[in-house]
C-alpha positions in Angstrom: 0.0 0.0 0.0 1.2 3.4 -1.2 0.5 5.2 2.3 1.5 8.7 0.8 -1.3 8.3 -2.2 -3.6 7.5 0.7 -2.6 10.5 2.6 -3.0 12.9 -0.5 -6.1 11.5 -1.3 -7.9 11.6 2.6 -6.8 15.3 2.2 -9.0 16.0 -0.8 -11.5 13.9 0.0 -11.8 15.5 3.2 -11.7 19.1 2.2 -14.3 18.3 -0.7 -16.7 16.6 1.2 -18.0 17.6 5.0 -15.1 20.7 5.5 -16.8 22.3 2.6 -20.5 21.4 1.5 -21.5 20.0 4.8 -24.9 18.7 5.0 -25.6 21.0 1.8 -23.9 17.9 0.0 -24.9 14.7 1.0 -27.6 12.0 0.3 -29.8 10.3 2.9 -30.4 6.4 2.7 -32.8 4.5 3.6 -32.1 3.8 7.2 -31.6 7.6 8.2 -27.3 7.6 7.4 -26.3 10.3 5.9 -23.6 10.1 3.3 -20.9 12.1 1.5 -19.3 10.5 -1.1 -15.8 11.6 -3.0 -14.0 9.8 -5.7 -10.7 10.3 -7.5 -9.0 7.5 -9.7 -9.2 4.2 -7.8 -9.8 5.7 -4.6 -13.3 6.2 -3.1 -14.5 7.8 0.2 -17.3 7.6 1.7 -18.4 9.3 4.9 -21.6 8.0 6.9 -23.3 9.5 10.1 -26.4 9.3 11.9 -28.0 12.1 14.4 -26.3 15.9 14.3 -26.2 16.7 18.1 -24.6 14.4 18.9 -23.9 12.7 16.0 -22.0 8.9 15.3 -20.3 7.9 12.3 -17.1 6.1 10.1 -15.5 7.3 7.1 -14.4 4.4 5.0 -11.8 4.4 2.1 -12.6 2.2 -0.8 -9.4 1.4 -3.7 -10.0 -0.5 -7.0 -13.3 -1.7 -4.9 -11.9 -3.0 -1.8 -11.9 -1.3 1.5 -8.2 -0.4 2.5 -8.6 2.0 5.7 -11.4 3.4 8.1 -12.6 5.5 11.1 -15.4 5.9 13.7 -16.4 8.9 15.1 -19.0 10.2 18.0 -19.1 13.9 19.2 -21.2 16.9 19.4 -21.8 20.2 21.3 -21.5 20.0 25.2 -22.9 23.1 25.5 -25.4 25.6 25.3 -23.7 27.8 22.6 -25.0 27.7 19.6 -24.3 24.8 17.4 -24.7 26.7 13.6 -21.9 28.9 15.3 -19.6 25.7 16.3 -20.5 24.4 13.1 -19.1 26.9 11.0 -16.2 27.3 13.1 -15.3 23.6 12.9 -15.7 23.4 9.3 -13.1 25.9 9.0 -10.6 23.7 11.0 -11.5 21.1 8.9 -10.5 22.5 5.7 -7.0 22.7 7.3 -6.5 19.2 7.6 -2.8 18.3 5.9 -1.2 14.9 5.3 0.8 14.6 8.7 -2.6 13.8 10.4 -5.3 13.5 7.8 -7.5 11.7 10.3 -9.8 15.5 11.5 -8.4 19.1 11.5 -4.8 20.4 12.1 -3.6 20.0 16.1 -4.4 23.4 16.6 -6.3 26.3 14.6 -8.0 29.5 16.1 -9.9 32.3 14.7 -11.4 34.9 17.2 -12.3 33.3 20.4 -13.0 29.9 18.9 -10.1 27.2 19.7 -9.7 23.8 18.0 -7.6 21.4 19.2 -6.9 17.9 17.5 -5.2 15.2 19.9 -3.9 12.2 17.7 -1.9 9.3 19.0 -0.7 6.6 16.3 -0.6 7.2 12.8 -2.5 6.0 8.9 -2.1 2.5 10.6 -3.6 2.5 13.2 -4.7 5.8 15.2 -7.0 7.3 17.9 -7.7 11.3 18.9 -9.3 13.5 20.5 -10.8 16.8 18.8 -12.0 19.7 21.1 -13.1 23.3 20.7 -13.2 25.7 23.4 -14.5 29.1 23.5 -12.7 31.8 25.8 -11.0 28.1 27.3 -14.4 26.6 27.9 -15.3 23.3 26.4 -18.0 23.9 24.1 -17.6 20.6 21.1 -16.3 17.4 21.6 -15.9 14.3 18.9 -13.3 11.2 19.9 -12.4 8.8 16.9 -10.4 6.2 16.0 -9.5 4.0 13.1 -6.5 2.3 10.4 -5.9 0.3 8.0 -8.0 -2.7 7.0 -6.8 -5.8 5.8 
């Protein structure tokens, strides 16, 4: 496995699929998921949720057809600020999600009085973190997730 092409490709996926369009974007299925979807080449990535606040999810990749690496996720606001507000901020740190640790957003990004912060342990292989966001130092979003490669 070419972990560098998978990197590349979470990045774009990632920035072209929740970090961007949001739920402006996505399809729901039958069961209630629902589901952004970005392809490039042989690569394919989907990313499935239920709920919004909170919310639960997993973002799979897909190459030539066969699924090659995966997260779960569960987070939402833990507090009485408004959500649209978080939302947009979040987004935002999403966008600057890079290939060191294309898993969520960067380990740290702030604009105003909005803080993210992005605690990762592990790497591609295997991997689990921790992303926060804190307004004026108080806790206001929470999401853990974890995930790898699958053989």
């Amino acid at each position: 496995m070419d972990f560098e092409k998978l990197k590349k490709f979470l990045v774009k996926a990632k920035r072209n699929t929740y970090a961007t369009d949001g739920e402006d974007n996505e399809e729901t299925l039958l069961d209630g998921t629902k589901e952004l979807e970005f392809k490039e080449g042989d690569f394919l990535y989907r990313d499935r949720y239920f709920g919004s606040n909170p919310f639960i999810g997993e973002e799979v990749v897909f190459y030539n057809g066969k699924v090659i690496w995966g997260m779960n996720y569960c987070g939402g606001v833990i507090s009485d600020v408004s959500s649209e507000e978080i939302y947009v901020f979040l987004k935002k740190a999403l966008r600057q999600v890079d290939k060191i640790i294309p898993f969520r957003g960067p380990k740290h990004f702030e604009d105003g009085k909005l803080k993210y912060i992005n605690t990762v342990n592990g790497d591609i292989k295997k991997f689990d973190g921790i992303e926060e966001i804190f307004l004026n130092e108080k806790g206001i979003y929470k999401l853990i997730y974890h995930g790898g490669i699958v053989n």
